[in-house]
DRENMAR-901391 format. One record per atom (N, C-alpha, C): x, y, z; residue in three letters. Coordinates in steps of 0.2 Angstrom, whole numbers, padded with zeros to 4 digits, always signed. Example, Ala and Ser with C-alpha at 12.3 -4.5 7.8 and 13.67 -1.06 7.14 Angstrom:
<nodes>
+0066-0028+0039ALA/+0062-0022+0039ALA/+0066-0016+0039ALA/+0064-0011+0035SER/+0068-0005+0036SER/+0064+0000+0039SER/
</nodes>
This chain:
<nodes>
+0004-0006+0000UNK/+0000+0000+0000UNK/+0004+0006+0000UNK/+0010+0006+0004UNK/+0015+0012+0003UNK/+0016+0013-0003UNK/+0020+0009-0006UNK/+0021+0009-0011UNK/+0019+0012-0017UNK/+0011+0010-0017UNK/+0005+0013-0022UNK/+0006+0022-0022UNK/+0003+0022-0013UNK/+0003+0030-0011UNK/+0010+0032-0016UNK/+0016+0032-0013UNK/+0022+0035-0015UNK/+0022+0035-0021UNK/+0021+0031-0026UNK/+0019+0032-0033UNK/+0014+0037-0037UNK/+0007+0036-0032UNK/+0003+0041-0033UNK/+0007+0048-0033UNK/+0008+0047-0027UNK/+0010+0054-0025UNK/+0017+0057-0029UNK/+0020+0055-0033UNK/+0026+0057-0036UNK/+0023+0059-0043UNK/+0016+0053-0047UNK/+0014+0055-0053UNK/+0014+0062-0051UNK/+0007+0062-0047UNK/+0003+0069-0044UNK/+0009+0075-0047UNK/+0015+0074-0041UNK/+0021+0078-0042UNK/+0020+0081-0047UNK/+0025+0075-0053UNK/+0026+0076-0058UNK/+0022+0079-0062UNK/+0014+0079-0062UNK/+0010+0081-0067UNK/+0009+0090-0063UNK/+0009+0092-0058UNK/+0008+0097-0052UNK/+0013+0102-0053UNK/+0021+0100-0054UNK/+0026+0103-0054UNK/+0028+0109-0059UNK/+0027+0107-0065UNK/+0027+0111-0072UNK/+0020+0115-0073UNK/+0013+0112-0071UNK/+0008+0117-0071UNK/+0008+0121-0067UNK/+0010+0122-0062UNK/+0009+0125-0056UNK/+0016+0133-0054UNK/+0023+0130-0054UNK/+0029+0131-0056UNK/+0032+0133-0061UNK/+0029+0130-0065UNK/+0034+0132-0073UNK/+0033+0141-0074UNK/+0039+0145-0074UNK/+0039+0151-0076UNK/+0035+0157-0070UNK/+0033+0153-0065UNK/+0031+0158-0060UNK/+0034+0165-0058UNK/+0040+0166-0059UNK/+0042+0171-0059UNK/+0043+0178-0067UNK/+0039+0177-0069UNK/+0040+0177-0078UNK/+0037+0181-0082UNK/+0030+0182-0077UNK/+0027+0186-0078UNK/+0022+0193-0073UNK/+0021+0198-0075UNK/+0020+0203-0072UNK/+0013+0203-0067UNK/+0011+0206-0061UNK/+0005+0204-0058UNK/-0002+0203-0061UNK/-0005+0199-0060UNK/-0012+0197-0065UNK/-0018+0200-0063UNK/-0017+0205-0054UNK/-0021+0208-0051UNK/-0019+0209-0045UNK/-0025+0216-0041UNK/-0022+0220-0038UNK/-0021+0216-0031UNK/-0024+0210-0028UNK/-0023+0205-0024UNK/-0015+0204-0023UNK/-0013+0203-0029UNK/-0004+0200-0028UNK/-0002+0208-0026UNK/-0003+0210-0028UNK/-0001+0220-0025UNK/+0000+0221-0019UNK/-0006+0218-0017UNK/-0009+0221-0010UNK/-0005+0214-0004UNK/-0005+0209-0005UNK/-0004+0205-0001UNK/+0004+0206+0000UNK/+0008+0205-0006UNK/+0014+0204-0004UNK/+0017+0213-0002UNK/+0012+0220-0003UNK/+0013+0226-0001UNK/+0014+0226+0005UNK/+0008+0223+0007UNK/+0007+0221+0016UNK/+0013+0217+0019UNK/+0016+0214+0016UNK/+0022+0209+0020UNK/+0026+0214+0020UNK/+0029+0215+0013UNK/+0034+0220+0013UNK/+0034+0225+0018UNK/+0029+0230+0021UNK/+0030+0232+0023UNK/+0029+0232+0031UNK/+0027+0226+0034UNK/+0030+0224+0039UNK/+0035+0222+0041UNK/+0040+0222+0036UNK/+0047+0217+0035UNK/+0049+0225+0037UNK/+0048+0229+0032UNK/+0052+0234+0032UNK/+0052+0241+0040UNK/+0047+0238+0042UNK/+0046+0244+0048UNK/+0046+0239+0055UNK/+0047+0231+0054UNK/+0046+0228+0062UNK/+0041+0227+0065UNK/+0034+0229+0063UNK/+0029+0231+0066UNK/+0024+0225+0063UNK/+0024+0219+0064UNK/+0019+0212+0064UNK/+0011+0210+0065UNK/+0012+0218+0068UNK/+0003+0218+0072UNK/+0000+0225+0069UNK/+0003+0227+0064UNK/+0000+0232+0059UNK/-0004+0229+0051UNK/-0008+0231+0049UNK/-0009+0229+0041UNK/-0011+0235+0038UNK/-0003+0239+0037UNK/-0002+0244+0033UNK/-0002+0242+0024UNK/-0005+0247+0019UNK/-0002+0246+0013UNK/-0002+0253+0012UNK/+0004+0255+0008UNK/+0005+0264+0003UNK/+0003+0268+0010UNK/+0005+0265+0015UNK/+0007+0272+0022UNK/-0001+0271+0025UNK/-0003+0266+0023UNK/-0012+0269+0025UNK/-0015+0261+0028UNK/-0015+0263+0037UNK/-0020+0258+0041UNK/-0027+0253+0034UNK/-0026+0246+0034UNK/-0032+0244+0031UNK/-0037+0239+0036UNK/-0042+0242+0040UNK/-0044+0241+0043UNK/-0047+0232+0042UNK/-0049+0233+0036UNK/-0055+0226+0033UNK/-0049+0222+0033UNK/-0042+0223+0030UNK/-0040+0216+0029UNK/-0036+0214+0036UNK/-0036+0217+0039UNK/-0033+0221+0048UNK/-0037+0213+0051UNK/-0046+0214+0051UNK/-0050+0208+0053UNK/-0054+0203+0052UNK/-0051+0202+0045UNK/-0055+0198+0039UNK/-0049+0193+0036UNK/-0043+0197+0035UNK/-0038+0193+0029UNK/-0033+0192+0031UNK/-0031+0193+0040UNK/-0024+0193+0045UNK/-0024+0188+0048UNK/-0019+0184+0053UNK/-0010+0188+0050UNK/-0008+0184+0045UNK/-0010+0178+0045UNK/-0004+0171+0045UNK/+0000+0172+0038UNK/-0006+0174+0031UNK/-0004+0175+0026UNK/+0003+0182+0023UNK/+0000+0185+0027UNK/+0006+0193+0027UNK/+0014+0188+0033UNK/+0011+0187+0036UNK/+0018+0185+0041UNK/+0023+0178+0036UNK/+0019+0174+0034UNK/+0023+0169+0031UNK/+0027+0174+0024UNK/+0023+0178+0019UNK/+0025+0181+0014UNK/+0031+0186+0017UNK/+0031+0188+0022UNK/+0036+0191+0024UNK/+0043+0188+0026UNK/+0042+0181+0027UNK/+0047+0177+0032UNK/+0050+0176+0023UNK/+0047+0172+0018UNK/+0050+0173+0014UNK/+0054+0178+0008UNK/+0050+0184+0009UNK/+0056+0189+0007UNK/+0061+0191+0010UNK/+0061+0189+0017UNK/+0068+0190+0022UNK/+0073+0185+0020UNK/+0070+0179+0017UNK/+0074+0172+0014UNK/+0078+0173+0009UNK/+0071+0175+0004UNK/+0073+0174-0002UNK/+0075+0179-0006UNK/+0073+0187-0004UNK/+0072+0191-0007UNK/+0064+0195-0011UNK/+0065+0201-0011UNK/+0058+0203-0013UNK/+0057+0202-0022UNK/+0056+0198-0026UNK/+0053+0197-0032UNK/+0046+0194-0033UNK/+0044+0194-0039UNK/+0039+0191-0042UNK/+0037+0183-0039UNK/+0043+0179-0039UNK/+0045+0171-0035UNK/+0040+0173-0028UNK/+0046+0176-0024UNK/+0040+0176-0017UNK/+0035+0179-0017UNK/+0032+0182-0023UNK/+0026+0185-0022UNK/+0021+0180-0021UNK/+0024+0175-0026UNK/+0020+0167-0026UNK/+0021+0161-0026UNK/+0027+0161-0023UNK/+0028+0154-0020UNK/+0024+0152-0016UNK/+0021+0155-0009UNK/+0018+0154-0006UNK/+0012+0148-0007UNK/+0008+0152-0013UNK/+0002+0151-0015UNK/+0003+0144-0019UNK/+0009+0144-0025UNK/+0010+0139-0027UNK/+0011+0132-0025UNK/+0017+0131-0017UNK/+0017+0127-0012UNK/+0011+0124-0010UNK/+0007+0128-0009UNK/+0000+0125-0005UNK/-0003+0123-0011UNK/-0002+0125-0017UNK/-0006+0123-0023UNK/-0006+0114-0023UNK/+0001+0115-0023UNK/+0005+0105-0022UNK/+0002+0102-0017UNK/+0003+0105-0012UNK/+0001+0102-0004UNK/-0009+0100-0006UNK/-0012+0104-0008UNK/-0019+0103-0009UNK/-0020+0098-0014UNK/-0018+0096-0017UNK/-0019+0092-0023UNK/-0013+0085-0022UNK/-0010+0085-0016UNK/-0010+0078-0014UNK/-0012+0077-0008UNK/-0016+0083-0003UNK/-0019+0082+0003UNK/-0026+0079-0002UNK/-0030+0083-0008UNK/-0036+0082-0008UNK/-0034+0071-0013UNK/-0031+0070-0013UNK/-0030+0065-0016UNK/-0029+0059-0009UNK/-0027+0062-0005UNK/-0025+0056+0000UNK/-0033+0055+0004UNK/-0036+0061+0007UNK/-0043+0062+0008UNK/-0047+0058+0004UNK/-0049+0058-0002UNK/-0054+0055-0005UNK/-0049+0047-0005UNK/-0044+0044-0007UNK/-0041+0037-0005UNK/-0044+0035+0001UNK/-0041+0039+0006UNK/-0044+0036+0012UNK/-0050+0035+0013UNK/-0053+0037+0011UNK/-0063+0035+0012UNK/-0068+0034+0006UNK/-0062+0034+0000UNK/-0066+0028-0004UNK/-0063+0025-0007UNK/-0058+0028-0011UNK/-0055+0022-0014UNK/-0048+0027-0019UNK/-0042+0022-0022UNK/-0035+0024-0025UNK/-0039+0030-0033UNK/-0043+0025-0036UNK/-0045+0029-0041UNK/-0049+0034-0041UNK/-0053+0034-0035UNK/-0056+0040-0035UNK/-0050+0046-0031UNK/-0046+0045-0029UNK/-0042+0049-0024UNK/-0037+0052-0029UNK/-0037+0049-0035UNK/-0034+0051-0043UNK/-0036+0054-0046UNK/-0043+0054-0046UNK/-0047+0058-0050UNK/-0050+0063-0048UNK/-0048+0063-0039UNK/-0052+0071-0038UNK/-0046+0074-0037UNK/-0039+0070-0037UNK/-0033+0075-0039UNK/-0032+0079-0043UNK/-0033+0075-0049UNK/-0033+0076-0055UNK/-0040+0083-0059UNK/-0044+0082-0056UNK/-0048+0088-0058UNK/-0048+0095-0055UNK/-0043+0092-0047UNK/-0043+0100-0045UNK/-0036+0101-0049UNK/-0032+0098-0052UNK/-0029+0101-0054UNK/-0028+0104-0062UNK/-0033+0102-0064UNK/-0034+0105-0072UNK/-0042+0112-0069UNK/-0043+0114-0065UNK/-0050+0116-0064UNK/-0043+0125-0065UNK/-0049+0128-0069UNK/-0044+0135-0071UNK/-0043+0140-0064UNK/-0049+0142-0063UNK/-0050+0144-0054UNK/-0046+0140-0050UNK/-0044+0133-0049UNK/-0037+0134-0045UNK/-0031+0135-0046UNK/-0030+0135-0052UNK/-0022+0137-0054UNK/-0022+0143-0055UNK/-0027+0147-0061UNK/-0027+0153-0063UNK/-0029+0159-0059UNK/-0036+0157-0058UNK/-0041+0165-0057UNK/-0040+0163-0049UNK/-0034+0167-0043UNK/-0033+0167-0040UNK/-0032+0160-0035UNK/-0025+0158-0042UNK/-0026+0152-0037UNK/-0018+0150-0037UNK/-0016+0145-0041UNK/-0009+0141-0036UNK/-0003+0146-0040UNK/-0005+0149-0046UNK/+0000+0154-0051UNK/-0001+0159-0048UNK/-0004+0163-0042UNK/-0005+0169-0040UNK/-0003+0171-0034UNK/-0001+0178-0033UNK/+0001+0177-0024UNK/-0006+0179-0020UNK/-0009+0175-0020UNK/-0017+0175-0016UNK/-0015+0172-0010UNK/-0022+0173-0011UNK/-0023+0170+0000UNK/-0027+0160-0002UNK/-0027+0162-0010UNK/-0035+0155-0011UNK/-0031+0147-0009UNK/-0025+0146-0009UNK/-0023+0138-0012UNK/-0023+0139-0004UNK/-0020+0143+0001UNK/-0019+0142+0009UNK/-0025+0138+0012UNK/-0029+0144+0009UNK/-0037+0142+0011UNK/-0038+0134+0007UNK/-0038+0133+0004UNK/-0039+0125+0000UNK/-0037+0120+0004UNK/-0029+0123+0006UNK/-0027+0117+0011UNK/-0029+0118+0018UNK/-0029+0124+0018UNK/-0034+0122+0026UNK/-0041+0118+0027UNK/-0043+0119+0022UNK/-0051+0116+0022UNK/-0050+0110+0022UNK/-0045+0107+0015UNK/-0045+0097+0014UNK/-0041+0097+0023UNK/-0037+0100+0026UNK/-0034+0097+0031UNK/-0038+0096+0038UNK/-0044+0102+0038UNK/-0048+0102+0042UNK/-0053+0096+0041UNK/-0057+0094+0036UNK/-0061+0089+0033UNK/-0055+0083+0037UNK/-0050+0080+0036UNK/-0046+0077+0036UNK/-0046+0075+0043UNK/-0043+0079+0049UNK/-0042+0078+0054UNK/-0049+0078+0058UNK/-0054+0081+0056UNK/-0061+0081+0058UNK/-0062+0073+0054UNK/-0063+0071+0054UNK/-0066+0063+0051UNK/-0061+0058+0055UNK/-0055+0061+0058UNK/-0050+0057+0061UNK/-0051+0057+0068UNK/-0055+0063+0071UNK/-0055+0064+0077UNK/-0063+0061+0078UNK/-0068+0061+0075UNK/-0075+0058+0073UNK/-0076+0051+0073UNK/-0070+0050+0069UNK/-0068+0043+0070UNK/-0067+0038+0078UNK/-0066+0042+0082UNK/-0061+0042+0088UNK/-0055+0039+0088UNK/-0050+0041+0080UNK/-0044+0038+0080UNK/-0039+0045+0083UNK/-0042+0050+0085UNK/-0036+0055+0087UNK/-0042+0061+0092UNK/-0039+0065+0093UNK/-0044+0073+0097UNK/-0046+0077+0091UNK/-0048+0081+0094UNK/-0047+0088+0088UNK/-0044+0094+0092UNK/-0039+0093+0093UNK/-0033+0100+0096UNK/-0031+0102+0090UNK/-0028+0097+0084UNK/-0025+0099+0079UNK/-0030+0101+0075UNK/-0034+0099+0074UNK/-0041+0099+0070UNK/-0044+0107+0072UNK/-0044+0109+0078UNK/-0049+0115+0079UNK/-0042+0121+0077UNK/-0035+0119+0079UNK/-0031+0125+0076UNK/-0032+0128+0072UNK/-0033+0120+0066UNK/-0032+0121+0057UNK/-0038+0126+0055UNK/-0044+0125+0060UNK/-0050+0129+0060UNK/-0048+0138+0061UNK/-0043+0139+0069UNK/-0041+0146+0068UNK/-0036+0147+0066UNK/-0032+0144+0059UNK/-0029+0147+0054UNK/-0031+0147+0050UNK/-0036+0144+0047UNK/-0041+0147+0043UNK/-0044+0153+0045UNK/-0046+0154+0052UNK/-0052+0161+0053UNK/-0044+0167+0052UNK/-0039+0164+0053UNK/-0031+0171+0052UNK/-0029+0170+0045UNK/-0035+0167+0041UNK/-0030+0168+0034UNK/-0039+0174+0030UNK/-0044+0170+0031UNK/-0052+0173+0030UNK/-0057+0173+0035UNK/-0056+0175+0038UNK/-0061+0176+0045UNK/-0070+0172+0044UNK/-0072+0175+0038UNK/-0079+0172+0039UNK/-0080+0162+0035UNK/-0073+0161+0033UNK/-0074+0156+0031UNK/-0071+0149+0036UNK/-0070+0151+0041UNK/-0069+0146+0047UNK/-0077+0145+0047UNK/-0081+0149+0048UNK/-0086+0146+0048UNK/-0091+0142+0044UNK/-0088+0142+0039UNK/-0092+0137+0033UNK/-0091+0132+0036UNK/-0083+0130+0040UNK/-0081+0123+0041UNK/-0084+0121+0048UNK/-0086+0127+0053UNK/-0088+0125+0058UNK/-0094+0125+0057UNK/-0099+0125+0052UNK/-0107+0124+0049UNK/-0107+0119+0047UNK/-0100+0116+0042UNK/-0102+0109+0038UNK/-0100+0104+0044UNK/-0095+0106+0048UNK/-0096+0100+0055UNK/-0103+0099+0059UNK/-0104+0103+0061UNK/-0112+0103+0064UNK/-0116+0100+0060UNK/-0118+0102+0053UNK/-0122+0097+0048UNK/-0121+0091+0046UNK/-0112+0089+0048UNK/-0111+0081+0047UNK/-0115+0078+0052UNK/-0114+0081+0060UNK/-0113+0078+0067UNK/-0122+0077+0066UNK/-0126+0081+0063UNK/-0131+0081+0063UNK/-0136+0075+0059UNK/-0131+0073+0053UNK/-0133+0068+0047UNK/-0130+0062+0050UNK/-0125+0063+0055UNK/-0122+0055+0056UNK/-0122+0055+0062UNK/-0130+0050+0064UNK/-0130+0049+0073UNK/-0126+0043+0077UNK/-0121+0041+0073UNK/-0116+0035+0075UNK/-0111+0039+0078UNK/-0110+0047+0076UNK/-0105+0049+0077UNK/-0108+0056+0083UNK/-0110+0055+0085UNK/-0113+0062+0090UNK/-0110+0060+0096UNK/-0107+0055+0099UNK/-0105+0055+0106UNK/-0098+0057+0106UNK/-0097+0061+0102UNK/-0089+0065+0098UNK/-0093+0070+0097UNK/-0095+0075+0099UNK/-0100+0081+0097UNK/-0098+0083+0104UNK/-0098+0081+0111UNK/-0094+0083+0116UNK/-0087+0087+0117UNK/-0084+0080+0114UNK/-0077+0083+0115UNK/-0075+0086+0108UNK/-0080+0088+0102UNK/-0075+0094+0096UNK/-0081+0100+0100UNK/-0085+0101+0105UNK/-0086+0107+0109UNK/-0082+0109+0113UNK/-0081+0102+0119UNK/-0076+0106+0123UNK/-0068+0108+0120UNK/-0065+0106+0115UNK/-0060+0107+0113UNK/-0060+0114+0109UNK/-0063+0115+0107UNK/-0067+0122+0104UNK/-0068+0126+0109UNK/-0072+0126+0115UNK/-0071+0131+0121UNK/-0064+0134+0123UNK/-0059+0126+0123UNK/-0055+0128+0126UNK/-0047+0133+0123UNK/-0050+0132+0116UNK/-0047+0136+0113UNK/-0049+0140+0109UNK/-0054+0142+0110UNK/-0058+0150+0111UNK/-0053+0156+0112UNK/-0050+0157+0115UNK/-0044+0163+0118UNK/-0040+0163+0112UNK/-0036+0158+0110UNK/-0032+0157+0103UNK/-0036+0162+0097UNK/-0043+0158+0097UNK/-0044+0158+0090UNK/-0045+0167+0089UNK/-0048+0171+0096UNK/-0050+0176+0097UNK/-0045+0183+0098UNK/-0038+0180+0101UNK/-0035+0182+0103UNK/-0033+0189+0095UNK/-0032+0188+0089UNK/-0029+0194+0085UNK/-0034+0199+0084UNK/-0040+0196+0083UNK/-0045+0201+0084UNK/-0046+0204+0089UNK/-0048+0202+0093UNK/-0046+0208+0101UNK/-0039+0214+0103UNK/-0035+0209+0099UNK/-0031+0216+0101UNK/-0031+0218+0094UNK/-0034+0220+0090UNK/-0035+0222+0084UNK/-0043+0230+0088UNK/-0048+0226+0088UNK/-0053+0229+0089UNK/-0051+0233+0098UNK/-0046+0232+0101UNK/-0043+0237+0106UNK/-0038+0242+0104UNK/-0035+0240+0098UNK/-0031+0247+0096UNK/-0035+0250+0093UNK/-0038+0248+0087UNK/-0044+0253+0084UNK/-0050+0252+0084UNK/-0057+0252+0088UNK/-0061+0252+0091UNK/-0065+0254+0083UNK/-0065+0261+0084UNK/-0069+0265+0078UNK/-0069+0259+0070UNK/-0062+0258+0068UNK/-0064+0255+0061UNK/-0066+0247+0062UNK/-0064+0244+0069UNK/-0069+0238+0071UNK/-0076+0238+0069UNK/-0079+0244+0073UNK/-0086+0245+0072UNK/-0087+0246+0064UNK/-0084+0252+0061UNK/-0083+0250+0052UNK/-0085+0244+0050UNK/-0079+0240+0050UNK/-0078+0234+0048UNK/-0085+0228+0048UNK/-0088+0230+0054UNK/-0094+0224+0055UNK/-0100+0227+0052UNK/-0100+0232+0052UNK/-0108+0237+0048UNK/-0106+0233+0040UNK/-0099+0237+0039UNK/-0099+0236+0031UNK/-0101+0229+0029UNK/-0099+0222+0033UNK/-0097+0215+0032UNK/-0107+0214+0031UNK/-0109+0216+0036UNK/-0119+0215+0037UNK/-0122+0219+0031UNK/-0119+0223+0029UNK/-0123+0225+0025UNK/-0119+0223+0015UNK/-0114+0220+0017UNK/-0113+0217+0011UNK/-0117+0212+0010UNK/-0118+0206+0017UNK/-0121+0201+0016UNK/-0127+0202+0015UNK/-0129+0208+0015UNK/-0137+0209+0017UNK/-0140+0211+0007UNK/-0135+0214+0007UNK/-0135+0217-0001UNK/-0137+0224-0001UNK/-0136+0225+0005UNK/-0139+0232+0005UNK/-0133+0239+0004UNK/-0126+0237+0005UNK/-0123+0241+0007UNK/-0121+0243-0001UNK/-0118+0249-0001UNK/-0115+0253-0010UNK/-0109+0249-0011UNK/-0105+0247-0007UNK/-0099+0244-0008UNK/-0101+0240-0014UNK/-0106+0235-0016UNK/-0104+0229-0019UNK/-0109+0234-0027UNK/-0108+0238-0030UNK/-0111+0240-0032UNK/-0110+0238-0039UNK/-0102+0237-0039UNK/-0098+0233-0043UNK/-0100+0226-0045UNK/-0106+0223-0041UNK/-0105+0216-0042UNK/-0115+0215-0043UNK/-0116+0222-0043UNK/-0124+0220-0043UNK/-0127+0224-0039UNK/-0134+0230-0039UNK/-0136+0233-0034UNK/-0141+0227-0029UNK/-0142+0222-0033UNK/-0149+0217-0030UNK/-0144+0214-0023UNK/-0153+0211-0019UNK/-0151+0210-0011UNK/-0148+0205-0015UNK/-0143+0201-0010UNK/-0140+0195-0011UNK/-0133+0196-0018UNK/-0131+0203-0019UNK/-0128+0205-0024UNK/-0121+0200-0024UNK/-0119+0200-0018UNK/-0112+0194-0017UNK/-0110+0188-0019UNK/-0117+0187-0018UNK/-0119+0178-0019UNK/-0121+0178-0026UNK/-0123+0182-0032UNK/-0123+0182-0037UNK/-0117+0181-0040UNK/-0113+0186-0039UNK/-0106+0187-0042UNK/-0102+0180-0041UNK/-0104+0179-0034UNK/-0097+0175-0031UNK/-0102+0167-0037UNK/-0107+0166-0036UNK/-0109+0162-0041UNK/-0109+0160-0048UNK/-0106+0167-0050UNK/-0107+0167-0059UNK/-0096+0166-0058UNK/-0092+0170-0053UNK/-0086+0167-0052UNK/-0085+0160-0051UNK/-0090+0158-0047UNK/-0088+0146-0048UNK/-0090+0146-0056UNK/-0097+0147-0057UNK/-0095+0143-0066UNK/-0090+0146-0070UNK/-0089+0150-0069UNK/-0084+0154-0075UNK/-0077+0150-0072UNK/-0074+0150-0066UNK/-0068+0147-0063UNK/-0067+0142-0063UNK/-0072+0136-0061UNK/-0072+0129-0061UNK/-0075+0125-0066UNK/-0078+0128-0071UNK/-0079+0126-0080UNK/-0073+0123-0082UNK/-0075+0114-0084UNK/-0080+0113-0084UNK/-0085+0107-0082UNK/-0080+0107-0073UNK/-0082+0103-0069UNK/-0087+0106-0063UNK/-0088+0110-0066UNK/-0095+0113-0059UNK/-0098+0111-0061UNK/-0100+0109-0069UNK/-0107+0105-0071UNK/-0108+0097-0067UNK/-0103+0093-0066UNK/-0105+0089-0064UNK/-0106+0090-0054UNK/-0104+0093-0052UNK/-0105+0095-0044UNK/-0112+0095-0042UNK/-0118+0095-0044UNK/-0125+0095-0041UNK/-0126+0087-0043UNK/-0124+0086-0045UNK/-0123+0076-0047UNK/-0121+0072-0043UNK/-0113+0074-0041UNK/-0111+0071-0034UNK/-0113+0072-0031UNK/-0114+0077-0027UNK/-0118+0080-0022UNK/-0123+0076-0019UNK/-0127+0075-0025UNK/-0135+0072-0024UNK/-0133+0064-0026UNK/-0128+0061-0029UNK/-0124+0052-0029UNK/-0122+0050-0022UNK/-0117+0056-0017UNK/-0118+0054-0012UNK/-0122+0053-0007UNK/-0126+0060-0006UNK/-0131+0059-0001UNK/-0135+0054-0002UNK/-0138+0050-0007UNK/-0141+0044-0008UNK/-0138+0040-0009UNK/-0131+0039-0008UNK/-0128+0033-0009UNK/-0128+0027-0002UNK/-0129+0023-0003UNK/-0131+0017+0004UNK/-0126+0014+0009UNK/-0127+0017+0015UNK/-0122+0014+0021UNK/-0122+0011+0020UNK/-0116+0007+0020UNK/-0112-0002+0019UNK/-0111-0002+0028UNK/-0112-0008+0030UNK/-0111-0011+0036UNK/-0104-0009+0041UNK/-0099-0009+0037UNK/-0091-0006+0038UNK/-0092+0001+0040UNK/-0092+0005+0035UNK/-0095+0012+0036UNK/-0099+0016+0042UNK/-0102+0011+0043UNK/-0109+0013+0050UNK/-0105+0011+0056UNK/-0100+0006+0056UNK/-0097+0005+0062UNK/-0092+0008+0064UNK/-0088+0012+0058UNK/-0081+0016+0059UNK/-0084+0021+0066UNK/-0089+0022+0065UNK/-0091+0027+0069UNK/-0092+0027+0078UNK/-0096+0020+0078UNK/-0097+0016+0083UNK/-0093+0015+0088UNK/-0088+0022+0091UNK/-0080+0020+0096UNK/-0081+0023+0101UNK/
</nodes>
């Protein structure tokens, strides 16, 4: 079985290295994200100041509580390495490209099967929105967040299982909320929703709560001392965020004046980005959830 993986995992390599890699330094920024991300690390490298999210001399409040720290702190660790270029604008994002596209390969092997774990390698890795439209060839935040998601799914199925805790499991949760604040939650919604579909597994609903209280202080800790130095754009911050979601605020004007304007856009971004494998995603989806508990299955749970 080693063996297999290891093979797996090197085709993967090989097929991941050139598309991902190949000429990353070579070409000029694709959009104002790789600007703004790598602005921000630079210049925390250049002033010492770790707990600021300055860009062009000017406090940014929203990325300050939404898009901080971990992605600006790593960006910066590698410009101190390796120098300020195009390379470390996107190395970053590129690395996690790899890592995501053998983490999301060993995930699906382990809980169904070698060919399928192939296949769903293999289509994140042709899918244009992951490599291109802010993805493993860009300096984004997206491929970080990819891997935190498969790692969290991962370690969450392990600690469900009762083959391990979730102390690593609930981290990987608040390094997701310090890379995108509001999408830790997605992951702490699809947990609740699993825990709720699978009543074999609910006597582990316990301990990913208490592990979760107890590290509460962590997860909470940069936003507080954020919303303690600057109070006034704190409050900013959270009007603006309610009233994007709400569709009411002018910011998203650009993306539609209608209620629900965000989820439009960001909607018409998956088909346009993941074309033209979004087509078959409401198929899966609905192949799973009617697909039939096998006896082994229903018992993993049972620990």
């Amino acid at each position: 079985m080693l063996r297999t993986v290891a093979i797996d995992v090197a085709v993967l390599g090989l097929l991941a290295v050139p598309v991902i890699f190949l000429g990353l330094g070579d070409y000029s920024p694709m959009q104002m994200d790789e600007v703004f991300y790598h602005g921000v690390a630079r210049q925390m490298l250049a002033s010492g100041d770790y707990l600021r999210v300055e860009f062009a001399g000017e406090f940014r409040p929203y990325d300050a509580f939404m898009n901080a720290p971990i992605h600006y702190w790593a960006k910066a660790a590698l410009i101190a390495l390796m120098g300020d270029s195009l390379w470390t604008m996107r190395l970053l994002s590129a690395c996690f490209g790899l890592l995501t596209v053998w983490g999301v390969y060993a995930l699906v092997r382990r809980f169904e099967s070698r060919r399928a774990g192939l296949l769903a390698a293999l289509l994140l890795l042709t899918t244009f929105q992951f490599v291109h439209l802010h993805g493993a060839r860009n300096g984004d935040l997206e491929t970080l967040l990819s891997f935190g998601f498969v790692a969290a799914a991962a370690l969450f199925l392990r600690g469900a299982e009762g083959r391990g805790g979730f102390v690593v499991h609930h981290l990987c949760i608040i390094a997701v909320a310090h890379l995108k604040l509001p999408l830790a939650g997605v992951i702490v919604a699809a947990e609740l929703v699993w825990f709720w579909l699978t009543p074999e597994a609910r006597p582990r609903l316990r301990e990913w709560l208490r592990v979760g209280l107890l590290l509460l202080p962590v997860a909470l800790a940069w936003r507080a001392y954020q919303a303690f130095a600057h109070p006034e754009a704190m409050a900013e911050v959270v009007g603006t965020m309610f009233g994007q979601a709400s569709g009411s605020d002018e910011l998203i004007g650009h993306r539609g004046t209608k209620r629900f304007g965000n989820a439009l856009y960001y909607g018409r971004v998956l088909l346009f980005g993941a074309f033209p494998h979004v087509l078959v995603f409401p198929i899966a989806v609905v192949a799973v959830l009617r697909a039939p508990r096998d006896a082994e299955s229903a018992a993993r749970w049972r620990r």
